[in-house]
Structure formats: structure tokens, C-alpha cells
N, C-alpha and C positions, 0 to 999 in steps of 0.2 A: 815384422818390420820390412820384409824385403816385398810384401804385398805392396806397402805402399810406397817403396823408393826403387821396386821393381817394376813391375808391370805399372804402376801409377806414373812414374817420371817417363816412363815411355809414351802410354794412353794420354797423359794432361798434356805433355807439348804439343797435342795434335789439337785438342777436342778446338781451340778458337781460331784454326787457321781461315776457317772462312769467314771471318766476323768483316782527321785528315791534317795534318799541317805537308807541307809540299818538303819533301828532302833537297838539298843542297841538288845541283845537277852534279848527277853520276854516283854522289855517295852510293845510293843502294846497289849499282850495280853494281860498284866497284866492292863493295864488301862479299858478295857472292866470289866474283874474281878472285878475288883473298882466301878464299877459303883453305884451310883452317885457321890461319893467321886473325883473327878474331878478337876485336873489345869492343865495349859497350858503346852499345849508339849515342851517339850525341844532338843528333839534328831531329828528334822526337820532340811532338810538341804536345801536349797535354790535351786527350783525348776528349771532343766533344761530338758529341751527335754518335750518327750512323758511319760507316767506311763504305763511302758511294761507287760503284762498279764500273766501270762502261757497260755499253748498251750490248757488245757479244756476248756477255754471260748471262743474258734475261732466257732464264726456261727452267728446266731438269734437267741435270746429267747423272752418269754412274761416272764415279772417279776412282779411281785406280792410284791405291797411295803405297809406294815403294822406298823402304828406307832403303838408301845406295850407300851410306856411308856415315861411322862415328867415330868422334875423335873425343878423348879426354884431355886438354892443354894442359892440364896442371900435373897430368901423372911423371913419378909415381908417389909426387907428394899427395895431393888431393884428388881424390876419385871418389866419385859419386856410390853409394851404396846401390845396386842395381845394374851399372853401367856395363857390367863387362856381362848378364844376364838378357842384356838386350841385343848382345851380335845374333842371337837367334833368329832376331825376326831380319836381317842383311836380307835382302835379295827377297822377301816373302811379299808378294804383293796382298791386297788386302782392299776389296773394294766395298763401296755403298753410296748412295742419294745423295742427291745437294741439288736445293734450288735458291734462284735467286729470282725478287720478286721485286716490283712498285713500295716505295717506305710511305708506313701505314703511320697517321697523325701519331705524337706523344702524349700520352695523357699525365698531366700535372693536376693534382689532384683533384675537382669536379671537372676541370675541366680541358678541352684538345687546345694543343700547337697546330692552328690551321699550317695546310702545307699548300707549302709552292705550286706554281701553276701547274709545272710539270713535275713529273713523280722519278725522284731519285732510283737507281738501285741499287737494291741491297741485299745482303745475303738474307735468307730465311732461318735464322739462328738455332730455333727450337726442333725445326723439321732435321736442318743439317747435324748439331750437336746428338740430337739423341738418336741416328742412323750412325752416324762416327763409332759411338761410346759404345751402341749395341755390336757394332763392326768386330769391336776388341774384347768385349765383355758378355755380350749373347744379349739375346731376346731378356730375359729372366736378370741380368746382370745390371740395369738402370732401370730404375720405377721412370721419372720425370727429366723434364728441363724446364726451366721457366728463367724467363726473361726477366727484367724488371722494368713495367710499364712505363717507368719515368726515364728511363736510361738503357740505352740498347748493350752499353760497355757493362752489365751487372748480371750476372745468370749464376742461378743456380741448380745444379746437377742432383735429385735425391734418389739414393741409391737403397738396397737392402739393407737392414741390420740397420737400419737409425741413422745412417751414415749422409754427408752430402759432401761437395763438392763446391766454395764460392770464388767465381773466377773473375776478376774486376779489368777490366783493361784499363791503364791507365794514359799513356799516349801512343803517338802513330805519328808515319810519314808517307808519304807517297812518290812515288817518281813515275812518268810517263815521256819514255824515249820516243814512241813512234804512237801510229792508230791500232800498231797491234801489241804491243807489250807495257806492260802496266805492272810496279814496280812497288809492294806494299812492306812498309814493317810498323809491327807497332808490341809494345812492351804488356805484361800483364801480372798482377798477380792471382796466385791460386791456394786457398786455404785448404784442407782439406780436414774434415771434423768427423768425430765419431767413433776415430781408432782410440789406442790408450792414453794418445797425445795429441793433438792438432799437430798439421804439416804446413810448411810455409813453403814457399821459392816465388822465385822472379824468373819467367820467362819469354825471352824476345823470339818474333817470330819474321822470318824477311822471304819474300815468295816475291821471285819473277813471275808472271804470266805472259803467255805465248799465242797470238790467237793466230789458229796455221791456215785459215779458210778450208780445211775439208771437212770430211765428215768423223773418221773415227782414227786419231784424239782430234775434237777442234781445238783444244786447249790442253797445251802442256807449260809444266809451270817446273821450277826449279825453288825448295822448300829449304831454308839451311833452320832450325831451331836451335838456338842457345840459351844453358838453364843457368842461372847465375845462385851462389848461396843468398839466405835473408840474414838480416844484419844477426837475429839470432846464433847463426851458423858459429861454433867458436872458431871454425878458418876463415871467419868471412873476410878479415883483414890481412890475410895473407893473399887471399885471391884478387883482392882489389877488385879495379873494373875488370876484370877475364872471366871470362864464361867458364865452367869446372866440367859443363861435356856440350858436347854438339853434337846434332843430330843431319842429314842432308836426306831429304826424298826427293823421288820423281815423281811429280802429278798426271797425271793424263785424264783427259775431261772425254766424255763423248755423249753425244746428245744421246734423251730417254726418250718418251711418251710419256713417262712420270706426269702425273698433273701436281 
């Protein structure tokens, strides 16, 4: 059990941070500001398409992912199994690849969603998750990733031992303060199958990004992660809308030659 509410609640709240409805002005900052004072987002709007990028994160980078700080809000009634297993990784940085590319037509079944004249961007789902997941778990520790061609919010993770991994996003927000900060959060669930039991939770993800114009970080970003229980959970109605732990990292982006 602690495989997968250990090292799994830590690894899952990462694997979709780079994956639109427009947030209220300021909510999303203002809930960073908050931090740890935390509850469930409201201004999320039921996830369609792609999560479009600006034009500063079109390339390769190596990212640099630093948990700086976790908080459990409900202890010491409700604590996450795992939670207090994951100060270890405090202060440990942990890097790997990420590109973001042109979004490629959607195929509904024989046939493509012609696209716009100009080509949104978007993150590279498949290339980013399965560099992440190997980050935390090794070379040998994720067989796959795959997408699902009809829908970019649908991926699934298959791992050793029969096991996978289905992570669905269900909505998102956006906020854009200036032409360099850009402002995302958006909600997800994550099944996780294979073990003695399937695993459920609900987690929201909200990232500042930062674009500095130099060269190494050009982008630094501020990551808070909040896991919430599934109605399953038997605390789930004690927790209410409150998150039962949060996660904060530091990002740092720096350009590759990665193609």
C-alpha cells in the first residue's frame, strides 16, 4: 500500500503539470499568495481541447523540479498515507526534458479536425510524461504513455507488472497578468489499476510561469499541487472541499538543443 500512496501520490501529482476557460482576474494568483490557506477551485471550466501556451515556451528545455514545501491542512485528523514519506524528497531537485510543439489535427474517428490557420501551442504530452515518470521511477520503471487521439485531456501511463496508470483531466483556468506570466490551473482525475485494488483521487494543479528573458532559467514557474479525497474516501465528508495535503515546487526551465 505505501508503493502506491507513497511514492505514487508524490510521482502522480507531477506526471500532467505540463499538459482553457480564463480564471476570474487574480483568482489564480491570489490563491498562490494564500498558500497554504487552500480550497477547491471554483472558477474551473470543464476542460475542452488542448492547454494553449504562449509563444516563449516553443522548443526544448531541461526543467529543474524542486519540491520547496508540504503541508497536510487536515492533520492530525486526516493525513494522507504516504505524506509524511514524502519530506524526503524537500530540497531534492530532480530534472528531465520537456518540449512544446505546434498542435497536431485531432482525429475523430476516420476522420481529422482541420486546424486553424495558425498552429496553437502545446505541450508534447507523450515525450514530457514519459521523461517525468522515468525521472522518478528509471529508465526500466514505465513501459509507455499514450495519449488518446480523440482527446489530449485522456493518457494513459502502462507500467511493469500489468499495471497502468489513467489520468483524465477534467477542467482548467487560465490567467494572464502580463506578456511574461501566464497563470494555469486545471483539475484531474487519476485511476491507478493493477494493484490489489484500483486507486482513485482528485488532483488540482495551479503553476505561475515566469518568462525572465535570459538564458538559464528563462522560465521559472511557482507549482502549488493539491490532492483532494474521491467521494469513495470514507473521510471524504469530513474534508469537504479542503485539500488533505499540498504539495509547492520551484520550476526552472532552461533552453536544450533537445529536438
Amino acid at each position: 500500500m505505501f508503493y502506491i500512496t507513497g511514492l505514487w501520490s508524490f510521482f502522480l501529482i507531477l506526471i500532467l503539470f505540463l499538459v482553457n476557460g480564463e480564471a476570474q482576474a487574480g483568482e489564480l494568483s491570489e490563491r498562490l499568495a494564500n498558500f497554504p490557506q487552500w480550497e477547491q477551485l471554483t472558477s474551473v471550466q470543464p476542460a475542452e481541447g488542448d492547454l494553449v501556451y504562449p509563444d516563449w515556451f516553443s522548443g526544448s528545455w531541461e526543467v529543474t523540479s524542486t519540491l520547496v514545501d508540504l503541508v497536510a491542512p487536515l492533520a492530525p485528523d486526516i493525513v494522507t498515507p504516504g505524506f509524511e514519506s514524502n519530506r524526503q524528497q524537500l530540497n531534492q531537485p530532480v530534472s528531465f526534458l520537456v518540449r512544446f510543439i505546434p498542435e497536431k489535427p485531432l482525429i475523430t474517428g476516420l476522420k481529422l479536425i482541420p486546424k486553424i490557420a495558425k498552429s496553437n501551442l502545446v505541450a508534447d504530452r507523450v515525450f514530457n510524461s514519459l521523461n517525468l515518470a522515468r525521472a522518478y521511477l528509471g529508465e526500466a520503471g514505465v513501459l509507455s504513455v499514450k495519449v488518446d487521439p480523440e482527446s489530449p485531456n485522456r493518457q494513459i501511463t502502462l507500467l511493469p507488472g500489468d499495471r497502468q496508470l489513467v489520468s483524465i483531466i477534467t477542467a482548467r483556468a487560465t490567467e494572464t497578468n502580463s506578456n511574461s506570466q501566464f497563470i494555469t490551473a486545471e483539475v484531474f482525475q487519476q485511476l491507478f489499476k493493477g494493484g490489489t485494488r484500483p486507486y482513485f483521487n482528485v488532483v488540482e494543479s495551479t503553476t505561475a510561469y515566469h518568462h525572465l528573458f535570459t538564458s538559464h532559467p528563462t522560465i521559472i514557474a511557482d507549482q502549488v499541487t493539491a490532492v483532494y479525497l474521491s467521494p469513495q474516501d470514507p473521510d471524504y465528508f469530513s474534508a469537504g472541499s479542503h485539500p488533505v495535503a499540498l504539495y509547492r515546487y520551484r520550476l526552472e526551465f532552461s533552453p536544450t538543443s533537445e529536438d
